[in-house]
ZALUMFI-510685 format. One record per atom (N, C-alpha, C, O): x, y, z; residue in three letters; atom name. Coordinates in Angstrom, 2 decimals, always signed. Example, Ala and Ser with C-alpha at 12.3 -4.5 7.8 and 13.67 -1.06 7.14 Angstrom:
REM ZALUMFI-510685
<<+13.19; -5.69; +7.80>; 'ala'; 'N'> <<+12.30; -4.50; +7.80>; 'ala'; 'CA'> <<+13.20; -3.30; +7.80>; 'ala'; 'C'> <<+14.24; -3.32; +8.46>; 'ala'; 'O'> <<+12.85; -2.25; +7.08>; 'ser'; 'N'> <<+13.67; -1.06; +7.14>; 'ser'; 'CA'> <<+12.90; +0.03; +7.87>; 'ser'; 'C'> <<+13.41; +1.14; +8.04>; 'ser'; 'O'> 
***
This chain:
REM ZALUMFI-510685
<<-91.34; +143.04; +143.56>; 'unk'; 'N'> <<-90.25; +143.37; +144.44>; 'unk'; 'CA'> <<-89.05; +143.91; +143.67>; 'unk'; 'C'> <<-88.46; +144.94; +143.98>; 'unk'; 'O'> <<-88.75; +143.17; +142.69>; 'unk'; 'N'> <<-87.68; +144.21; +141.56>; 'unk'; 'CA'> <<-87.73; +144.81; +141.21>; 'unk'; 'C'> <<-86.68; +145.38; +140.90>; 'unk'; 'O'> <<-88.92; +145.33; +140.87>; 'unk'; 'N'> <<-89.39; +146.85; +140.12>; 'unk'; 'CA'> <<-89.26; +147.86; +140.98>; 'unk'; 'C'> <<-88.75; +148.91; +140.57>; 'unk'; 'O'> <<-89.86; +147.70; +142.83>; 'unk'; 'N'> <<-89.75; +148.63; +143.56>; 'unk'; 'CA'> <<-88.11; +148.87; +143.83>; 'unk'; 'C'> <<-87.85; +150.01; +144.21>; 'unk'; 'O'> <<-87.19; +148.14; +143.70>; 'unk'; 'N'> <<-86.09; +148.22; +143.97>; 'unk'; 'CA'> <<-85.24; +149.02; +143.14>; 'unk'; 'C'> <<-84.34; +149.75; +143.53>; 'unk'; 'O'> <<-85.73; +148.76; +141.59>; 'unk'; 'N'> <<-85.05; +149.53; +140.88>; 'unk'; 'CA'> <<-85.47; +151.07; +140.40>; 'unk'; 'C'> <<-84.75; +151.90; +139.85>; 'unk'; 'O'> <<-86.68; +151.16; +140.75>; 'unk'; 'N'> <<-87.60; +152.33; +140.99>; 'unk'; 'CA'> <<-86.55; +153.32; +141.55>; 'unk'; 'C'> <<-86.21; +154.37; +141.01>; 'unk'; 'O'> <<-85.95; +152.64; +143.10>; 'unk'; 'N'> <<-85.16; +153.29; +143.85>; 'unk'; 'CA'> <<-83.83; +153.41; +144.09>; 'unk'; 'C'> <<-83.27; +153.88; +145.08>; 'unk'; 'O'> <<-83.40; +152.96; +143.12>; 'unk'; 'N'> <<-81.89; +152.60; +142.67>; 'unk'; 'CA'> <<-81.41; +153.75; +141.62>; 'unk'; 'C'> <<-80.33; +154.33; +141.71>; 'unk'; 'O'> <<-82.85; +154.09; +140.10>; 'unk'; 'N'> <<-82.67; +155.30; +139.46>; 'unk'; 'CA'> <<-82.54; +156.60; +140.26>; 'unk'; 'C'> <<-81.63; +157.38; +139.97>; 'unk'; 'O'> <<-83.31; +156.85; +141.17>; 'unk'; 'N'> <<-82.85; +158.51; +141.56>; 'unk'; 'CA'> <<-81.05; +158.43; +142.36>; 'unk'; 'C'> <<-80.19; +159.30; +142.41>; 'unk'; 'O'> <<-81.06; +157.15; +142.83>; 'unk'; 'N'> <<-79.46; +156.99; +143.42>; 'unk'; 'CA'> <<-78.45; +157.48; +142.43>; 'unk'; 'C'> <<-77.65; +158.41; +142.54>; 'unk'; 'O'> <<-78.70; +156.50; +141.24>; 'unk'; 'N'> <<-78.09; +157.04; +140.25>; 'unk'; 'CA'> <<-77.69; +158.11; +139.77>; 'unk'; 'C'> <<-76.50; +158.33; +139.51>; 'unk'; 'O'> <<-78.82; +159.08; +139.55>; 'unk'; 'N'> <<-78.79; +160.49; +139.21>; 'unk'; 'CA'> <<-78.12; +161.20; +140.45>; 'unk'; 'C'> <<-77.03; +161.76; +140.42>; 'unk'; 'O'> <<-78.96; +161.10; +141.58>; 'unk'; 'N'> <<-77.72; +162.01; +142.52>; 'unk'; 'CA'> <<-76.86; +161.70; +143.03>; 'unk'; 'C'> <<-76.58; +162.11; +144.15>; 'unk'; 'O'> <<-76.06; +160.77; +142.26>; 'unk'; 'N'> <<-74.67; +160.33; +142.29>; 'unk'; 'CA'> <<-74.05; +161.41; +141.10>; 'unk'; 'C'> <<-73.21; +162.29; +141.29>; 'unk'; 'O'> <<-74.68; +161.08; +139.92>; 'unk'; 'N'> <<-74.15; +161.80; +138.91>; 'unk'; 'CA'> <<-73.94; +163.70; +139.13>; 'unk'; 'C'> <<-73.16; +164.56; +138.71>; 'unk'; 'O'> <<-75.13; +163.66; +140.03>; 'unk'; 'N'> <<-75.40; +165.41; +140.11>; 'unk'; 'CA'> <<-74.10; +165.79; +141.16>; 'unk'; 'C'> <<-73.21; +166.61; +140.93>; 'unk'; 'O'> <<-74.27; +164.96; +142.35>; 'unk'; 'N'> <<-72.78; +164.68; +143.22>; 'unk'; 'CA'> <<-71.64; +165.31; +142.27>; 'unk'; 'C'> <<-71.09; +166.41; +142.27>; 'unk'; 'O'> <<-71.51; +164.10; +141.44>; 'unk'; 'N'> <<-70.20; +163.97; +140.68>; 'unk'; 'CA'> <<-69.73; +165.11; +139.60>; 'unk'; 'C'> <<-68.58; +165.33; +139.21>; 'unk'; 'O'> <<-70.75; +165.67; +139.27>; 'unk'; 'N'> <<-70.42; +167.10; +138.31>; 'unk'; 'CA'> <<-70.27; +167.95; +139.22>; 'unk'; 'C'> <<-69.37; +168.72; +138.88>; 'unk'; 'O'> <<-70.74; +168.23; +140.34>; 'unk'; 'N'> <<-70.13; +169.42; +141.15>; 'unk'; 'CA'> <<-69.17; +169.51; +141.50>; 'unk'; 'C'> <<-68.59; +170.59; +141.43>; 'unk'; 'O'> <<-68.43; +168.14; +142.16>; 'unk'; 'N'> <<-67.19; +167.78; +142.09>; 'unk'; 'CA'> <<-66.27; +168.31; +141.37>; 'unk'; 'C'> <<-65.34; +169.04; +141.71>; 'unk'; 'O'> <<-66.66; +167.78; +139.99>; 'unk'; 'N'> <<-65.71; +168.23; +138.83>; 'unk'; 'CA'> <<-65.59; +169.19; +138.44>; 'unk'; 'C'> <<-64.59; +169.50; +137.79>; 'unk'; 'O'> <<-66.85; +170.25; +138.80>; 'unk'; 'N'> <<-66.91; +171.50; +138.52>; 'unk'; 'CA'> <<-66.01; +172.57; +139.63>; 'unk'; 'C'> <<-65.50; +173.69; +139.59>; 'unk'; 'O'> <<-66.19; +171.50; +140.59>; 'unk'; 'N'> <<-65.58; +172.62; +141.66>; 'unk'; 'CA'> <<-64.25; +172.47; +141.72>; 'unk'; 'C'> <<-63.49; +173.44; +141.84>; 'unk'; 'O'> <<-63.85; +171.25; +141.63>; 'unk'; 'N'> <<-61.92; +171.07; +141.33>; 'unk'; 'CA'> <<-61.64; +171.80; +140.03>; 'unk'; 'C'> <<-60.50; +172.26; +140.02>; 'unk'; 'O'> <<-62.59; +172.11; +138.53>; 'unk'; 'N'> <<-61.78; +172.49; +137.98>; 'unk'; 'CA'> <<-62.02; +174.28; +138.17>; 'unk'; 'C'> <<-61.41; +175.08; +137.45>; 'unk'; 'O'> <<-62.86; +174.67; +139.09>; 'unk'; 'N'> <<-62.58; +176.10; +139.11>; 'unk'; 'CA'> <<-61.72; +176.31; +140.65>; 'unk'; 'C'> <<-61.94; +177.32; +141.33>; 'unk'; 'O'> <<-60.91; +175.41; +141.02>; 'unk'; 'N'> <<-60.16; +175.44; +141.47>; 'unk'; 'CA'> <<-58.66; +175.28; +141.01>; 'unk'; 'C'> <<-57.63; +175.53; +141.64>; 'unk'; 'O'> <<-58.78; +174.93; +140.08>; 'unk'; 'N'> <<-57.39; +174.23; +139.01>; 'unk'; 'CA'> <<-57.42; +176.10; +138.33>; 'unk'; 'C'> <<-56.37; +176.74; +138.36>; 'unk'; 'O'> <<-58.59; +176.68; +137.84>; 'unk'; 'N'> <<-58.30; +177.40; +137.55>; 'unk'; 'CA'> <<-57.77; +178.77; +137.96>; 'unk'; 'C'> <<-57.02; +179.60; +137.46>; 'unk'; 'O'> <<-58.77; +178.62; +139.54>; 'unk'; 'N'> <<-58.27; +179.98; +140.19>; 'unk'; 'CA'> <<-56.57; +180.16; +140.67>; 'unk'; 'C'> <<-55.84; +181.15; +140.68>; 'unk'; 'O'> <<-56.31; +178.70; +141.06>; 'unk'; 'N'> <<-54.82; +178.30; +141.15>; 'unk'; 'CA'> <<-54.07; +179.07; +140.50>; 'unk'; 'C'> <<-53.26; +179.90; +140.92>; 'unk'; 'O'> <<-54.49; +178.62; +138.82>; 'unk'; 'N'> <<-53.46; +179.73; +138.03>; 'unk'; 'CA'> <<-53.45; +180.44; +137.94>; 'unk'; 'C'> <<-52.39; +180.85; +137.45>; 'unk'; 'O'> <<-54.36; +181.37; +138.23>; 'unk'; 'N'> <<-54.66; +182.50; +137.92>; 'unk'; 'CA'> <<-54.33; +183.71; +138.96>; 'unk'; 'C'> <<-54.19; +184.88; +138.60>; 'unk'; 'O'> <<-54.17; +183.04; +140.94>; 'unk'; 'N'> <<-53.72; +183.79; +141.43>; 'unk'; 'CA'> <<-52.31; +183.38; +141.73>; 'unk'; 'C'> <<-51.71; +184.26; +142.35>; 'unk'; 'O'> <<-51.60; +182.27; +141.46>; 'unk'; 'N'> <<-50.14; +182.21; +140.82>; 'unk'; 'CA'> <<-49.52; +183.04; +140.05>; 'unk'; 'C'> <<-48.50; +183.62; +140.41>; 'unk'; 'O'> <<-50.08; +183.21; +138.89>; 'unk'; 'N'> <<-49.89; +184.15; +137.88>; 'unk'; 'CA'> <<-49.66; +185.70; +138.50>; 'unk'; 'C'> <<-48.62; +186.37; +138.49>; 'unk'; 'O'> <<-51.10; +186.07; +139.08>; 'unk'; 'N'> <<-50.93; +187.72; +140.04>; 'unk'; 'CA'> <<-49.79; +187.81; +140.70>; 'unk'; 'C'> <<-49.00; +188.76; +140.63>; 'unk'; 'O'> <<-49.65; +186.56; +141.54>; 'unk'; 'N'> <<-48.75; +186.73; +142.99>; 'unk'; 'CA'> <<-47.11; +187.08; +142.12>; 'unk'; 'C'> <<-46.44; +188.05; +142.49>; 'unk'; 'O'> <<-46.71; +186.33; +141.19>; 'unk'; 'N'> <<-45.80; +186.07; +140.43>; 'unk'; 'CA'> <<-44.98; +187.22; +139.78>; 'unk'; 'C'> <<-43.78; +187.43; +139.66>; 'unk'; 'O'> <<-46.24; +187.95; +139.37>; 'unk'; 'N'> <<-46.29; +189.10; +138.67>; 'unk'; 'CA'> <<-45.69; +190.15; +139.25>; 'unk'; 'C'> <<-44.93; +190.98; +138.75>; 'unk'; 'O'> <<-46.28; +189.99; +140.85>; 'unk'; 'N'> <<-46.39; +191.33; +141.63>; 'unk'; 'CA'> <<-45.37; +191.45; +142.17>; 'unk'; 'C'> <<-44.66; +192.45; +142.32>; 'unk'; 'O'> <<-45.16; +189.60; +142.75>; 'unk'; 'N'> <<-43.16; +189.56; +143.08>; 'unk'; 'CA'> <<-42.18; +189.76; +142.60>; 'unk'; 'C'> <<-41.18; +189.94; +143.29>; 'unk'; 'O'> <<-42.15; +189.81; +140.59>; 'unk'; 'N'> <<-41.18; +190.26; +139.95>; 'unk'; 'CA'> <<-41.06; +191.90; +139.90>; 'unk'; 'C'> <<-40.01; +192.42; +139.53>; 'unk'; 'O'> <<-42.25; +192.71; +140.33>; 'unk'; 'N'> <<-42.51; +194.27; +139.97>; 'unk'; 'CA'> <<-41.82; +194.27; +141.11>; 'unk'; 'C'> <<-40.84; +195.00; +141.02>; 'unk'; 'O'> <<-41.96; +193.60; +142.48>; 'unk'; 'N'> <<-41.35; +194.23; +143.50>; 'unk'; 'CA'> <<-39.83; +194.54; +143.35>; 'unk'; 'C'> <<-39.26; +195.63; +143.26>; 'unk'; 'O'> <<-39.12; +192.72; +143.32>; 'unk'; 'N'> <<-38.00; +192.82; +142.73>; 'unk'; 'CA'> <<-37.32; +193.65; +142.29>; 'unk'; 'C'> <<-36.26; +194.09; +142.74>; 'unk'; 'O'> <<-38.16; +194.06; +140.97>; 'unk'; 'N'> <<-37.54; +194.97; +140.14>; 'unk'; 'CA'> <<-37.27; +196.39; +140.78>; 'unk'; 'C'> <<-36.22; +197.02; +140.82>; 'unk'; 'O'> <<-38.70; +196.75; +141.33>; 'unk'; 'N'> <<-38.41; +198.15; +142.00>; 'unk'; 'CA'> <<-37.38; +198.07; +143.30>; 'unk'; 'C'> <<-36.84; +199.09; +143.73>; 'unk'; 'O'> <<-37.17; +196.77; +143.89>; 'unk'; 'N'> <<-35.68; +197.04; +144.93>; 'unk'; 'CA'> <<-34.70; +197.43; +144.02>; 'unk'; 'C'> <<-33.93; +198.28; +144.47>; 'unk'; 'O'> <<-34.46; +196.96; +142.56>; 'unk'; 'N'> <<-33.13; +196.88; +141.88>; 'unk'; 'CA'> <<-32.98; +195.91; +141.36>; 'unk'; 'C'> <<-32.65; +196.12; +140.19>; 'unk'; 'O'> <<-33.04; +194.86; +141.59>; 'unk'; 'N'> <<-32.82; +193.65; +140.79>; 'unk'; 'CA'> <<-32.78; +193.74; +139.38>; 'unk'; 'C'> <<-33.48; +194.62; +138.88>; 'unk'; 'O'> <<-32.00; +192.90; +138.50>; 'unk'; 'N'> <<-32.21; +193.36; +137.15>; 'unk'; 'CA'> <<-33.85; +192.28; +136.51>; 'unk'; 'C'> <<-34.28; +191.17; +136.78>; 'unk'; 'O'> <<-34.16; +193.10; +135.83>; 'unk'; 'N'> <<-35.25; +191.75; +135.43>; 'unk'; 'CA'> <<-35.24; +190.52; +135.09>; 'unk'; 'C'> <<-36.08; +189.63; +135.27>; 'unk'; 'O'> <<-34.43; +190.51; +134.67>; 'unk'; 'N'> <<-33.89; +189.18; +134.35>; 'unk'; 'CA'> <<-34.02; +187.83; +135.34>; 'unk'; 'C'> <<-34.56; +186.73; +135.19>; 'unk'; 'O'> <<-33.35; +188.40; +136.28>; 'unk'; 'N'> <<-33.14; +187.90; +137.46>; 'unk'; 'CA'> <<-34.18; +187.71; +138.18>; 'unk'; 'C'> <<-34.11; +186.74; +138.94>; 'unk'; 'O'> <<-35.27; +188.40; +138.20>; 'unk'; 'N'> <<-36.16; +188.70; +139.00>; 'unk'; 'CA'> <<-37.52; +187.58; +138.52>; 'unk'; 'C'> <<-38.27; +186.87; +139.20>; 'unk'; 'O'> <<-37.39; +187.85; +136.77>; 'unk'; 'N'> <<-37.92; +186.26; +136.10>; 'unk'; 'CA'> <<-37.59; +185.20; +136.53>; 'unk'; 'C'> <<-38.42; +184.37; +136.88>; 'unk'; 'O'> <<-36.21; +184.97; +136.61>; 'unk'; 'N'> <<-36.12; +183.77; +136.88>; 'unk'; 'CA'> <<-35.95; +183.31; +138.64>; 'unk'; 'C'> <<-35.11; +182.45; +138.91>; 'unk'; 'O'> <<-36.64; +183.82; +139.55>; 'unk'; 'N'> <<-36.62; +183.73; +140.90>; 'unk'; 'CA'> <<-38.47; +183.64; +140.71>; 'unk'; 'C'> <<-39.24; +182.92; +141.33>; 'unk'; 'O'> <<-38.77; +184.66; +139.64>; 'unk'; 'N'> <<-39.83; +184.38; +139.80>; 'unk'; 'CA'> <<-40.81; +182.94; +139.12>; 'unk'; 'C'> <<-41.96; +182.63; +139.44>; 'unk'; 'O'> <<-40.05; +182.37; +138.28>; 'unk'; 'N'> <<-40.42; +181.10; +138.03>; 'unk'; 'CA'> <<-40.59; +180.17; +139.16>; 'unk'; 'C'> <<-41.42; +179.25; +139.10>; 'unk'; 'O'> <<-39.88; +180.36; +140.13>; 'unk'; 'N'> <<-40.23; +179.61; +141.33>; 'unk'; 'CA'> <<-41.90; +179.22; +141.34>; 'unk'; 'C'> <<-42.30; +178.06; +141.28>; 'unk'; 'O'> <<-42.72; +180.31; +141.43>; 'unk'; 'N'> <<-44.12; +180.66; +141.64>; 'unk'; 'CA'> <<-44.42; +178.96; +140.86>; 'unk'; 'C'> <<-44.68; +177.88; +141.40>; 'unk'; 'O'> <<-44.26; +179.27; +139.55>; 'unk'; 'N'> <<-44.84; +178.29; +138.79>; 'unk'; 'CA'> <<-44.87; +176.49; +139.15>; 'unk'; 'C'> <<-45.67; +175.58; +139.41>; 'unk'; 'O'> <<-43.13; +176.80; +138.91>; 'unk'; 'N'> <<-42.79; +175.37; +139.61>; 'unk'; 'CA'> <<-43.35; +175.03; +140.71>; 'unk'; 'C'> <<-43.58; +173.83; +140.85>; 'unk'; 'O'> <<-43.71; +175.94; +141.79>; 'unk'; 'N'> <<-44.29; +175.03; +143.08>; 'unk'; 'CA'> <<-45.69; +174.67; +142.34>; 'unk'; 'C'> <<-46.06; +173.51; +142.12>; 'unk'; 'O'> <<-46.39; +175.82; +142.00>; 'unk'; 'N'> <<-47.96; +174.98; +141.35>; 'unk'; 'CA'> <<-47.92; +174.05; +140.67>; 'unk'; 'C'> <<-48.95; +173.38; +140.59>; 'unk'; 'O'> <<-46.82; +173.66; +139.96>; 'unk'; 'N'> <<-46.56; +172.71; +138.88>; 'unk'; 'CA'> <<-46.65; +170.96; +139.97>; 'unk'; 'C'> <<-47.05; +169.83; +139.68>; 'unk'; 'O'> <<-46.12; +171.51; +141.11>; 'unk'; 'N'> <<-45.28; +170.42; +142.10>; 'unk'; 'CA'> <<-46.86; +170.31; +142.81>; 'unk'; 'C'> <<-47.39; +169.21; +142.66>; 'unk'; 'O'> <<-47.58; +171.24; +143.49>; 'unk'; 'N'> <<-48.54; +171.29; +144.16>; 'unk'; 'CA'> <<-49.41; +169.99; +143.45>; 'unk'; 'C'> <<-49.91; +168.97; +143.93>; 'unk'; 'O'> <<-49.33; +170.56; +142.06>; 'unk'; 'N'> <<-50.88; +170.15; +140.94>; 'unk'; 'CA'> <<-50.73; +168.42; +140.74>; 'unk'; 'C'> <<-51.65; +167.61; +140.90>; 'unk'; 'O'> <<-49.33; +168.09; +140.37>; 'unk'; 'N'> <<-48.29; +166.80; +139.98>; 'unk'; 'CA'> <<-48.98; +166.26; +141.41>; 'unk'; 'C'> <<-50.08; +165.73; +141.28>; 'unk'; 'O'> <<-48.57; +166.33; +142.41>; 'unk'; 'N'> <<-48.96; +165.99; +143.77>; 'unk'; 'CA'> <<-50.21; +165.55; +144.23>; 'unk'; 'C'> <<-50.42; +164.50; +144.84>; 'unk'; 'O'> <<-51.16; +166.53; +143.85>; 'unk'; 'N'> <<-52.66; +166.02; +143.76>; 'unk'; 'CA'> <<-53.10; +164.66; +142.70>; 'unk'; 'C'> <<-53.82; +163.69; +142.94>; 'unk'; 'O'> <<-52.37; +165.01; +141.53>; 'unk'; 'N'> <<-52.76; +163.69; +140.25>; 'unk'; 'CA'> <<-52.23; +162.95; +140.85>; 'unk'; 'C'> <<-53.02; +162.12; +141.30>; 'unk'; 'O'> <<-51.04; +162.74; +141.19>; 'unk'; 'N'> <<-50.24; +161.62; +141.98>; 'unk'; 'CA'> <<-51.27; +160.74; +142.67>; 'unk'; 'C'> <<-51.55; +159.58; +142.38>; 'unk'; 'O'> <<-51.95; +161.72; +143.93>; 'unk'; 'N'> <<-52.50; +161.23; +144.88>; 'unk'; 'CA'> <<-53.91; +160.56; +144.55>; 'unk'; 'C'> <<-54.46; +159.67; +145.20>; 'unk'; 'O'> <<-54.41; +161.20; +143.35>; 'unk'; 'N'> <<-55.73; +160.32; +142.87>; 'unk'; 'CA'> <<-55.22; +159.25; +142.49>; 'unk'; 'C'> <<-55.68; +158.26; +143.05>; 'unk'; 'O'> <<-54.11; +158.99; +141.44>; 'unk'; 'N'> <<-53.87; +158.05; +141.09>; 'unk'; 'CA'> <<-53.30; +156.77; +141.71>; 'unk'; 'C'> <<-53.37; +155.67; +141.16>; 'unk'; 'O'> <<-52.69; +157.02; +142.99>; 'unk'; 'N'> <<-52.86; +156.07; +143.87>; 'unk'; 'CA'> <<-54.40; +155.51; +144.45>; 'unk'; 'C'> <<-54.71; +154.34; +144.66>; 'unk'; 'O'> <<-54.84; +156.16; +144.55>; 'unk'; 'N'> <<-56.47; +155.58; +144.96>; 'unk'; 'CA'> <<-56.86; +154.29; +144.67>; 'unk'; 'C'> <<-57.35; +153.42; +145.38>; 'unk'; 'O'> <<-56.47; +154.33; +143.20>; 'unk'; 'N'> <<-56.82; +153.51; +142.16>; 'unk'; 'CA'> <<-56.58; +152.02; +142.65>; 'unk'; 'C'> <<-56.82; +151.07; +141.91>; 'unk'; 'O'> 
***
């Protein structure tokens, strides 16, 4: 009776684990696309900027906004795992 039990306890195991890497795989190509279309959007808002007139300068630093919210977004999510706990 223990043997059949644990027979069926190993494949649990594993597709827990197989579960759990997709997971991780899929939040972190989500962590990555994050930055990456932050970065575009960021980019494209300072070119605009600039082409109304704005001096660049200026237009950097309005455009740091972009960052800081992902920064706040990302902080927010760790936050929220870490309450789980």
């Amino acid at each position: 009776m223990g043997k059949t039990s644990s027979l069926r306890f190993i494949p649990s195991i594993f597709g827990s684990g197989i579960a759990l890497i997709k997971l991780l795989a899929s939040l972190l190509l989500i962590w990555l696309t994050l930055g990456w279309k932050v970065r575009k959007a960021r980019k494209a808002f300072e070119e605009q900027l600039i082409k109304q007139g704005m001096a660049k300068q200026d237009a950097k630093r309005i455009g740091t906004q972009y960052a800081a919210l992902k920064d706040t977004i990302e902080n927010a999510f760790k936050q929220s795992l870490r309450s789980q706990r």
